[in-house]
PDB file of N, CA, C and O in Angstrom:
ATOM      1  N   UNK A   1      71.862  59.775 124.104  1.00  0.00           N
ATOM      2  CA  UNK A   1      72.941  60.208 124.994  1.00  0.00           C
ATOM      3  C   UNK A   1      73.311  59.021 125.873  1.00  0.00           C
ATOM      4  O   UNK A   1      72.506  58.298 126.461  1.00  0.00           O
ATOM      5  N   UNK A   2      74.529  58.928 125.883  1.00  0.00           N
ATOM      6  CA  UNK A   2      75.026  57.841 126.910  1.00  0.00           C
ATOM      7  C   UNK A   2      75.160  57.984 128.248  1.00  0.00           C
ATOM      8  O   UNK A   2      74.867  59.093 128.693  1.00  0.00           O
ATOM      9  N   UNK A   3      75.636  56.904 129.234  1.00  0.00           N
ATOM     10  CA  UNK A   3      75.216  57.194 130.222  1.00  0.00           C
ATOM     11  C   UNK A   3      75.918  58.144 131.038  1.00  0.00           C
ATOM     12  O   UNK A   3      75.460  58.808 131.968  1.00  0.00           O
ATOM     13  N   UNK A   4      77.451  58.124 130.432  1.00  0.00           N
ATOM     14  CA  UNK A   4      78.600  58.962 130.918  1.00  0.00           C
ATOM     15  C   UNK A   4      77.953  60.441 130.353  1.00  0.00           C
ATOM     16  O   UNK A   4      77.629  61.219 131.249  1.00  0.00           O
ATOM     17  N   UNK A   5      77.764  60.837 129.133  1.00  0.00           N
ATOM     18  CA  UNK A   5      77.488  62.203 128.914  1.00  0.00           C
ATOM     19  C   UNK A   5      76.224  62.526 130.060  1.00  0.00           C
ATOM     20  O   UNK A   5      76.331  63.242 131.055  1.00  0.00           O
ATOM     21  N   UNK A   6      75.211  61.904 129.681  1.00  0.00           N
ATOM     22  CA  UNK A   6      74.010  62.142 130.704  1.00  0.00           C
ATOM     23  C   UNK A   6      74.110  62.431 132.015  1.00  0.00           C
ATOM     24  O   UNK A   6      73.326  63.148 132.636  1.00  0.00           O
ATOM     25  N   UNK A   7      75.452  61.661 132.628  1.00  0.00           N
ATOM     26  CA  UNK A   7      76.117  61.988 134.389  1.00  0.00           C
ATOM     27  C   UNK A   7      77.080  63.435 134.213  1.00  0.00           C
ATOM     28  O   UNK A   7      77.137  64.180 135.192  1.00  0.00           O
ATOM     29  N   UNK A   8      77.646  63.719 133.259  1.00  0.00           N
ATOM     30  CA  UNK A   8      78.474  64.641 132.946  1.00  0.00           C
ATOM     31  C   UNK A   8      77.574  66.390 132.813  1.00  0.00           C
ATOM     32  O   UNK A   8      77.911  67.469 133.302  1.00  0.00           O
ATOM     33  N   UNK A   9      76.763  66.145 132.233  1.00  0.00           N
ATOM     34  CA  UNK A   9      75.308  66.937 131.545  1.00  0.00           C
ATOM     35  C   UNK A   9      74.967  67.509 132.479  1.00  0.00           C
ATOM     36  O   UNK A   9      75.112  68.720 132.644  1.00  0.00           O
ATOM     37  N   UNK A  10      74.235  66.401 133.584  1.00  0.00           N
ATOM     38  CA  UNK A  10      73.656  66.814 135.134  1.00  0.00           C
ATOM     39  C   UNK A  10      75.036  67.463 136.064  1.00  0.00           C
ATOM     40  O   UNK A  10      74.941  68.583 136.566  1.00  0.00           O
ATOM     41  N   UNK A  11      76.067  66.782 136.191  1.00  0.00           N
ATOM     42  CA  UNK A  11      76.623  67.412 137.128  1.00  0.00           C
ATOM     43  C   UNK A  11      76.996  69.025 136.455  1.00  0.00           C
ATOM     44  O   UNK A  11      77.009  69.986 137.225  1.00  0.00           O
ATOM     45  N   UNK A  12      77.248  69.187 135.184  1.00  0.00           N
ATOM     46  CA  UNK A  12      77.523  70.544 134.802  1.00  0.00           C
ATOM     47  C   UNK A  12      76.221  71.658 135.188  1.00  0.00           C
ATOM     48  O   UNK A  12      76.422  72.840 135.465  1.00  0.00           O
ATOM     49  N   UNK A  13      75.349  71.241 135.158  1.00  0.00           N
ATOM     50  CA  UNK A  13      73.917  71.670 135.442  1.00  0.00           C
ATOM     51  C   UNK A  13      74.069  71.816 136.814  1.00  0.00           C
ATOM     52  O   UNK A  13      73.967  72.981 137.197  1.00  0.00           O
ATOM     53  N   UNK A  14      74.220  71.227 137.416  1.00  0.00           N
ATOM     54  CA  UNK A  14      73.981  71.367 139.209  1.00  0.00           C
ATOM     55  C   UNK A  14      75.250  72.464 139.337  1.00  0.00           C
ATOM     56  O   UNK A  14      75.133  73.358 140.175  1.00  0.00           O
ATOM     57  N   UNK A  15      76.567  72.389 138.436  1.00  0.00           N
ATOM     58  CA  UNK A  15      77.097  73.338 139.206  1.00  0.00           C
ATOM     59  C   UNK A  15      76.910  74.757 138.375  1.00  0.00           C
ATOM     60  O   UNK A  15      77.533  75.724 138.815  1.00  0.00           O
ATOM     61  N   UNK A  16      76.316  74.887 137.523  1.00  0.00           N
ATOM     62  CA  UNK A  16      76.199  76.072 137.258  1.00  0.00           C
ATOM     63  C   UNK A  16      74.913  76.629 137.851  1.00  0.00           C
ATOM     64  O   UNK A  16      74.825  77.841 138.045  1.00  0.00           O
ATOM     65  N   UNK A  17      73.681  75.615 138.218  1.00  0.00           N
ATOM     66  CA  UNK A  17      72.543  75.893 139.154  1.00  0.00           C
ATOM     67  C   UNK A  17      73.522  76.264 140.662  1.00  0.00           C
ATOM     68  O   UNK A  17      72.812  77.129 141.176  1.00  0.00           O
ATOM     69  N   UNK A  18      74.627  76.090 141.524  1.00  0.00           N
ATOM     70  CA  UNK A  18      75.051  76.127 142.509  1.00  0.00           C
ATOM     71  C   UNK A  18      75.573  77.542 142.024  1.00  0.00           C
ATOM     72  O   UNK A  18      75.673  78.408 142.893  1.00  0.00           O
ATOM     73  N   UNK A  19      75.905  77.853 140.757  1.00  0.00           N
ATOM     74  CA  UNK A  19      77.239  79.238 140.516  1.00  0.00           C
ATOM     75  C   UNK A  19      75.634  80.358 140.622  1.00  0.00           C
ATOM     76  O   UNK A  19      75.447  81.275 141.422  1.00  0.00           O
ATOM     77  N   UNK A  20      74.747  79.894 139.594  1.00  0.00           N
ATOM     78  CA  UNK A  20      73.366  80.612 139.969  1.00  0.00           C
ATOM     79  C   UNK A  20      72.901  81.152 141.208  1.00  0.00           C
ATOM     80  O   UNK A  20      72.032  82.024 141.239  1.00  0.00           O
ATOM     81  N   UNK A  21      73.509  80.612 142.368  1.00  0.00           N
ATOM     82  CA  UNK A  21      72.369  80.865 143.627  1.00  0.00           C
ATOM     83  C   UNK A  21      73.361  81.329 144.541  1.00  0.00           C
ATOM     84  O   UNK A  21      73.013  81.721 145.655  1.00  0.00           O
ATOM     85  N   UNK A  22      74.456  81.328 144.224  1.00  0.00           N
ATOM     86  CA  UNK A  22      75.704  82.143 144.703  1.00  0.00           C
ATOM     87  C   UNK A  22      75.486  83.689 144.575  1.00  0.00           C
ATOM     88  O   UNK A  22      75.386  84.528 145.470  1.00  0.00           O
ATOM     89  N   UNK A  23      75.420  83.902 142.559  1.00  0.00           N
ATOM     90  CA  UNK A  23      75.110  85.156 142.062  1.00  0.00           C
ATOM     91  C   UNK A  23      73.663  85.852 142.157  1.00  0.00           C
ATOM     92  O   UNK A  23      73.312  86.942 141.703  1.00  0.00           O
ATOM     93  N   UNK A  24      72.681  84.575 143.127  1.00  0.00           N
ATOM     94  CA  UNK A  24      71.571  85.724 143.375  1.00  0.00           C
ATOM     95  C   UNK A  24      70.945  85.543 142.389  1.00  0.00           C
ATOM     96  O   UNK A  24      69.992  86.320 142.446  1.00  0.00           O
ATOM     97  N   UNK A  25      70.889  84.787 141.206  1.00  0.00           N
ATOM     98  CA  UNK A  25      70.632  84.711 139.791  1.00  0.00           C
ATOM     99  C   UNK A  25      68.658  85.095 139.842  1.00  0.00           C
ATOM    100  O   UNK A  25      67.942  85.907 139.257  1.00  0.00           O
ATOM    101  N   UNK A  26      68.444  84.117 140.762  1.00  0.00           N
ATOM    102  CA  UNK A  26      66.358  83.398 141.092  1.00  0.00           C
ATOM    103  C   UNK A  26      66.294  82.524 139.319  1.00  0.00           C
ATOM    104  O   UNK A  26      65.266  82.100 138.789  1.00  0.00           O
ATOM    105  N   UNK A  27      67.325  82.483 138.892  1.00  0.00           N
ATOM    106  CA  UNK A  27      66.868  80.933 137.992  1.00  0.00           C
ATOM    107  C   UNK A  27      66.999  79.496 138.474  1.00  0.00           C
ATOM    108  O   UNK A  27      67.948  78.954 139.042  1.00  0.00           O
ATOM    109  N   UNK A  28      65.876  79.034 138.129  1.00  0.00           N
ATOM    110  CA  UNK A  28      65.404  77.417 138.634  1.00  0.00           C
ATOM    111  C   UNK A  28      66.467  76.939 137.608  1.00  0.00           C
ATOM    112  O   UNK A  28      66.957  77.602 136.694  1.00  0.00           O
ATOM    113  N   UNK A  29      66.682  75.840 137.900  1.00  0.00           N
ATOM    114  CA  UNK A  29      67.572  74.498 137.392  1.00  0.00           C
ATOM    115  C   UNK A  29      66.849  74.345 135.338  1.00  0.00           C
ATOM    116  O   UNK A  29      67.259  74.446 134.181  1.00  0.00           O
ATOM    117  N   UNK A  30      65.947  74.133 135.901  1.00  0.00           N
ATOM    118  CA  UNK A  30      64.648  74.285 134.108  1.00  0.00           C
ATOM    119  C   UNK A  30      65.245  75.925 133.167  1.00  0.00           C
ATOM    120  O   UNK A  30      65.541  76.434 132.086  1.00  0.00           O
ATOM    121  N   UNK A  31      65.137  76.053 134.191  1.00  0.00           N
ATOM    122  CA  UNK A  31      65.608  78.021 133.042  1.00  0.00           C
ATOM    123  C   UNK A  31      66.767  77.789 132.884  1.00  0.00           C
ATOM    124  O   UNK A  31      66.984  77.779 131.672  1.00  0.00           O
ATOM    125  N   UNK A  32      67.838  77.552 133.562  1.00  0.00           N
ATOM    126  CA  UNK A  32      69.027  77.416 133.102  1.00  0.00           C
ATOM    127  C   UNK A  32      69.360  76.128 132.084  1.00  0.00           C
ATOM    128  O   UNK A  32      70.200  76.130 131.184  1.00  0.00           O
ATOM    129  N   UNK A  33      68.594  75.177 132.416  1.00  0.00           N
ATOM    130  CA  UNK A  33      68.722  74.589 130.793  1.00  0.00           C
ATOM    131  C   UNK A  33      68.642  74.449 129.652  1.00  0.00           C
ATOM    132  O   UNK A  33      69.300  74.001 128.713  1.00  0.00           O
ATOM    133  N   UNK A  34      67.305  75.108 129.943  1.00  0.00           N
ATOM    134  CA  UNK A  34      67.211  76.075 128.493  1.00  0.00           C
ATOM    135  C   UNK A  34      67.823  76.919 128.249  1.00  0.00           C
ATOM    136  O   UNK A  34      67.977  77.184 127.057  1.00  0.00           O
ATOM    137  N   UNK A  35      68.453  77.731 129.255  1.00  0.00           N
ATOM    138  CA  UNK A  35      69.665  78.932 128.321  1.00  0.00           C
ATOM    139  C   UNK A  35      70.900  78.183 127.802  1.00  0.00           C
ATOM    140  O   UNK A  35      71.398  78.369 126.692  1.00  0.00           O
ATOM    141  N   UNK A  36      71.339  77.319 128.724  1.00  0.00           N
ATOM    142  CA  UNK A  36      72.611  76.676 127.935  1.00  0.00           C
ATOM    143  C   UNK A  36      72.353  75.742 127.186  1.00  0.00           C
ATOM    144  O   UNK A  36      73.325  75.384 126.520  1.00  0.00           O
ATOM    145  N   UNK A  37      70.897  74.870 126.918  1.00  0.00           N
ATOM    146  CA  UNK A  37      70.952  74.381 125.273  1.00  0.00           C
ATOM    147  C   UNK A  37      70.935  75.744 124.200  1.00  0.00           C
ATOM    148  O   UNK A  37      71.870  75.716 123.399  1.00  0.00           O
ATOM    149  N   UNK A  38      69.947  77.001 124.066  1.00  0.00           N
ATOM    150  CA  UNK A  38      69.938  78.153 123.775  1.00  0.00           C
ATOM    151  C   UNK A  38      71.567  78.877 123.129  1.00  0.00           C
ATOM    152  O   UNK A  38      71.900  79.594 122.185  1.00  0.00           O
ATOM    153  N   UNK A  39      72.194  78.236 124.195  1.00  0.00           N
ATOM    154  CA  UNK A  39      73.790  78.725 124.090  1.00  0.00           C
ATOM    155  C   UNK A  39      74.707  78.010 123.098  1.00  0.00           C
ATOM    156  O   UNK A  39      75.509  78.419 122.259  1.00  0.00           O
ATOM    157  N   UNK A  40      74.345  76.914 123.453  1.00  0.00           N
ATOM    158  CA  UNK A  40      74.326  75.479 122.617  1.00  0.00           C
ATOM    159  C   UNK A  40      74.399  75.479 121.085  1.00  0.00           C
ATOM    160  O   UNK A  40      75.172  74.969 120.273  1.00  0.00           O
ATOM    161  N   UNK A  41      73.442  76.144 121.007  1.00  0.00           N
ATOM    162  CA  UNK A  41      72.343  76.413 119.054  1.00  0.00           C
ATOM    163  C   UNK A  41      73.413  77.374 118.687  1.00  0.00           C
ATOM    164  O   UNK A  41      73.740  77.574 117.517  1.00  0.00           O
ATOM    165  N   UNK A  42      73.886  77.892 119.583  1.00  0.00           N
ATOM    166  CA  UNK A  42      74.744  79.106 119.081  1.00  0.00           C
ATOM    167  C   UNK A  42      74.381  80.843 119.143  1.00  0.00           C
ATOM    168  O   UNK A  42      74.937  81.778 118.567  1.00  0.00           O
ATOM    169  N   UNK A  43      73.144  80.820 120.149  1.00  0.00           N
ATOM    170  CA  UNK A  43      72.468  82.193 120.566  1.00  0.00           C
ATOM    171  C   UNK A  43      73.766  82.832 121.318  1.00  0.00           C
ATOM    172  O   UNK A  43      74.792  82.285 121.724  1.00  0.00           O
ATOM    173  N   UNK A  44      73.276  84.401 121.359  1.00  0.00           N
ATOM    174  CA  UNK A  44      74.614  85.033 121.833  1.00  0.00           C
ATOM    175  C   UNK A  44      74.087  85.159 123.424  1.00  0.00           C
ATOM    176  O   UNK A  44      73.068  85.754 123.774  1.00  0.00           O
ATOM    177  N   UNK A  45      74.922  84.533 124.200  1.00  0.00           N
ATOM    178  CA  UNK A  45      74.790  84.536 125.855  1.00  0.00           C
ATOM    179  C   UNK A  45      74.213  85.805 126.075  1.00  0.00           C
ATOM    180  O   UNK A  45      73.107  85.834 126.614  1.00  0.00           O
ATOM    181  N   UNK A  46      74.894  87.099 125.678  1.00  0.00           N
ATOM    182  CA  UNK A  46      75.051  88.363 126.058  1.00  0.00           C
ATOM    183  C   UNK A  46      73.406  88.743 125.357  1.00  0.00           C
ATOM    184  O   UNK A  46      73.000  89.888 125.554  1.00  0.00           O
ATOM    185  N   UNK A  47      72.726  88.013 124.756  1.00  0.00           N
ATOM    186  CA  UNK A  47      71.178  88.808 123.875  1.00  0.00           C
ATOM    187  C   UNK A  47      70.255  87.909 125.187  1.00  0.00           C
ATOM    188  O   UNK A  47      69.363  88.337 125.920  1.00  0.00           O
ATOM    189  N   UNK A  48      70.717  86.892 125.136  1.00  0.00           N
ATOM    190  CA  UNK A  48      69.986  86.038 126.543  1.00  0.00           C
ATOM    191  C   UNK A  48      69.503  86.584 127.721  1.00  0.00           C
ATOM    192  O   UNK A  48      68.391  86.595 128.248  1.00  0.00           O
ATOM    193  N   UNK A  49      70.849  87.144 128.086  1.00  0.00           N
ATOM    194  CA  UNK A  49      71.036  87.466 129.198  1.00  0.00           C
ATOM    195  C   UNK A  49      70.061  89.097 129.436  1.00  0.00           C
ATOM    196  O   UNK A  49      69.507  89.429 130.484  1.00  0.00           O
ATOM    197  N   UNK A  50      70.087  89.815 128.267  1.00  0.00           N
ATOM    198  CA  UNK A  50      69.307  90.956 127.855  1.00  0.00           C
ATOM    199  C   UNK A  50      67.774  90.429 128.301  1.00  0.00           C
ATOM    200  O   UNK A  50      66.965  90.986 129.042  1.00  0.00           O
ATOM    201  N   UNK A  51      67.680  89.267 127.644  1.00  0.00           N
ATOM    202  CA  UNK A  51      66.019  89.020 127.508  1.00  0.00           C
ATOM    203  C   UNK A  51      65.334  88.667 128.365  1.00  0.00           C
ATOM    204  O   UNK A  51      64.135  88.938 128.435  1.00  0.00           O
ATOM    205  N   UNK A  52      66.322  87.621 129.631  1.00  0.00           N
ATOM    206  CA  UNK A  52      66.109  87.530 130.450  1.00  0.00           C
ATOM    207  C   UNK A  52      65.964  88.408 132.024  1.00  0.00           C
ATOM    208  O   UNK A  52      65.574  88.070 133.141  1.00  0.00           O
ATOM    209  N   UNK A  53      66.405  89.466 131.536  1.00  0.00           N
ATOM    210  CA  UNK A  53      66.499  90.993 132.419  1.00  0.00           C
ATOM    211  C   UNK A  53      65.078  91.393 131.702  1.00  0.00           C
ATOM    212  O   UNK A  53      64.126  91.353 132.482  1.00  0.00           O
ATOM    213  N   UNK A  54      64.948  91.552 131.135  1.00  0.00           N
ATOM    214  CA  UNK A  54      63.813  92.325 130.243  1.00  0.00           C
ATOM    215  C   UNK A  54      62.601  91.566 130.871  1.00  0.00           C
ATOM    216  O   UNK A  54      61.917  92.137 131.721  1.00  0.00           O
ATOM    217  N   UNK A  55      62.329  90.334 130.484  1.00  0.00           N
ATOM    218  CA  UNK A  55      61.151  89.486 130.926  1.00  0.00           C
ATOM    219  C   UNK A  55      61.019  89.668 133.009  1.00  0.00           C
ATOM    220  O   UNK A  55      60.007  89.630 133.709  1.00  0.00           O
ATOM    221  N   UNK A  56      62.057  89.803 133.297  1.00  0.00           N
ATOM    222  CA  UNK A  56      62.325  90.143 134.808  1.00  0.00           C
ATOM    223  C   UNK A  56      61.394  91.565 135.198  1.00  0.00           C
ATOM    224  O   UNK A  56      60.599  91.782 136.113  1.00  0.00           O
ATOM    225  N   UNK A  57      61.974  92.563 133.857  1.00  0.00           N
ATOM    226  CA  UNK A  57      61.036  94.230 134.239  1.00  0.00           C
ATOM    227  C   UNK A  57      59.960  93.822 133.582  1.00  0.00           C
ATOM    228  O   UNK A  57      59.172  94.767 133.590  1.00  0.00           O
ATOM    229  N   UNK A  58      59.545  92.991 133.063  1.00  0.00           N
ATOM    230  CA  UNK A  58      58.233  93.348 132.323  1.00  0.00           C
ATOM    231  C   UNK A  58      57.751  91.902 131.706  1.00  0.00           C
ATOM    232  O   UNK A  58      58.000  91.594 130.541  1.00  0.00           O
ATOM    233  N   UNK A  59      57.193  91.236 132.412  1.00  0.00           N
ATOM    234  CA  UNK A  59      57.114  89.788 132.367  1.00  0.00           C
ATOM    235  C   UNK A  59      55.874  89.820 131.377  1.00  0.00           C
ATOM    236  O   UNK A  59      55.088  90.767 131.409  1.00  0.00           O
ATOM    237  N   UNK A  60      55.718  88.756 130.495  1.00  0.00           N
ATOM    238  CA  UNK A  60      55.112  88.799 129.159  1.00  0.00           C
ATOM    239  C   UNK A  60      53.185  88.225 129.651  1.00  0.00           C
ATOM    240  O   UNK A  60      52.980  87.273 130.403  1.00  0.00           O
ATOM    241  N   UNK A  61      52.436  88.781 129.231  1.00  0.00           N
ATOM    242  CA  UNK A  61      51.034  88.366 129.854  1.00  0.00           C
ATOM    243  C   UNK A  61      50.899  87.312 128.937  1.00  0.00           C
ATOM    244  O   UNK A  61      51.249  87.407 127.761  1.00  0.00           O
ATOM    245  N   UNK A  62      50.389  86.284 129.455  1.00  0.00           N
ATOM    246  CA  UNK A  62      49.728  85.590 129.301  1.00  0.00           C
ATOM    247  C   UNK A  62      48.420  85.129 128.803  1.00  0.00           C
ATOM    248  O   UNK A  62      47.607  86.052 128.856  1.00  0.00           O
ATOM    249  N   UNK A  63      47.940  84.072 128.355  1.00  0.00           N
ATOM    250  CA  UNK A  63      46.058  83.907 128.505  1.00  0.00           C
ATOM    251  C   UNK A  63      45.387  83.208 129.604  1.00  0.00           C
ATOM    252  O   UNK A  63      44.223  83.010 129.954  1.00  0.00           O
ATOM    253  N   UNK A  64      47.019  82.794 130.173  1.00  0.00           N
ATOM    254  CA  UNK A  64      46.107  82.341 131.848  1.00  0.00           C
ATOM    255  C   UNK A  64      46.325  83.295 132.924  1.00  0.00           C
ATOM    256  O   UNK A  64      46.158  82.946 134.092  1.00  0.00           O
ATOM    257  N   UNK A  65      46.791  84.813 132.527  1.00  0.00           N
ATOM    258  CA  UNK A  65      46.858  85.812 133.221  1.00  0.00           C
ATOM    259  C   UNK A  65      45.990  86.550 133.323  1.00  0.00           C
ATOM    260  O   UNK A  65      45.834  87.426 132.472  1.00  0.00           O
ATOM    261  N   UNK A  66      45.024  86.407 134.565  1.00  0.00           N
ATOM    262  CA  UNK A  66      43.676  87.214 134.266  1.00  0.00           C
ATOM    263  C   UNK A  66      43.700  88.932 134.393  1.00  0.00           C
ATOM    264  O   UNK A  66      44.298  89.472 135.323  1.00  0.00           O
ATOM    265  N   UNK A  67      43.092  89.588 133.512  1.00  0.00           N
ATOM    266  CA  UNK A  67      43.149  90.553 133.803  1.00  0.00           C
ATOM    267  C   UNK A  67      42.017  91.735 134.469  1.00  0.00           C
ATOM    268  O   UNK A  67      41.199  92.250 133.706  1.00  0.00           O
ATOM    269  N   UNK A  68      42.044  92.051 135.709  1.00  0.00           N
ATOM    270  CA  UNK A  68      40.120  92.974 135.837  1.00  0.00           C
ATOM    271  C   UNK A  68      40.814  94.104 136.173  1.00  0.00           C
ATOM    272  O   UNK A  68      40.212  95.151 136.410  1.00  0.00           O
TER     273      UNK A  68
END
């Protein structure tokens, strides 16, 4: 990636991290990059956006999630 896309990349990132925290979103800058490379591949925003509600009600355990 060049240096213009790479400045272009980040600033699109910061403002959709800024449109994020407007809407209350609680996604970090890292989660949202992964949804819009995700978006990228050609995943459907709208199944994303499902999964990411879903993992919100019912967050996935772990093996560094202890359980007693």
């Amino acid at each position: 990636m060049d240096q213009d896309s790479a400045r272009t990349a980040s600033e699109s990132l910061e403002l959709v991290f800024q449109m994020s925290n407007i809407l209350d979103t609680g996604l970090d800058r890292h989660t949202l990059s992964v949804l819009i490379a995700l978006c990228d591949l050609g995943l459907n925003p709208e199944a994303l956006a499902a999964v990411v509600k879903e993992f919100r009600r019912n967050p996935p355990v772990t093996s560094s999630t202890s359980v007693n």
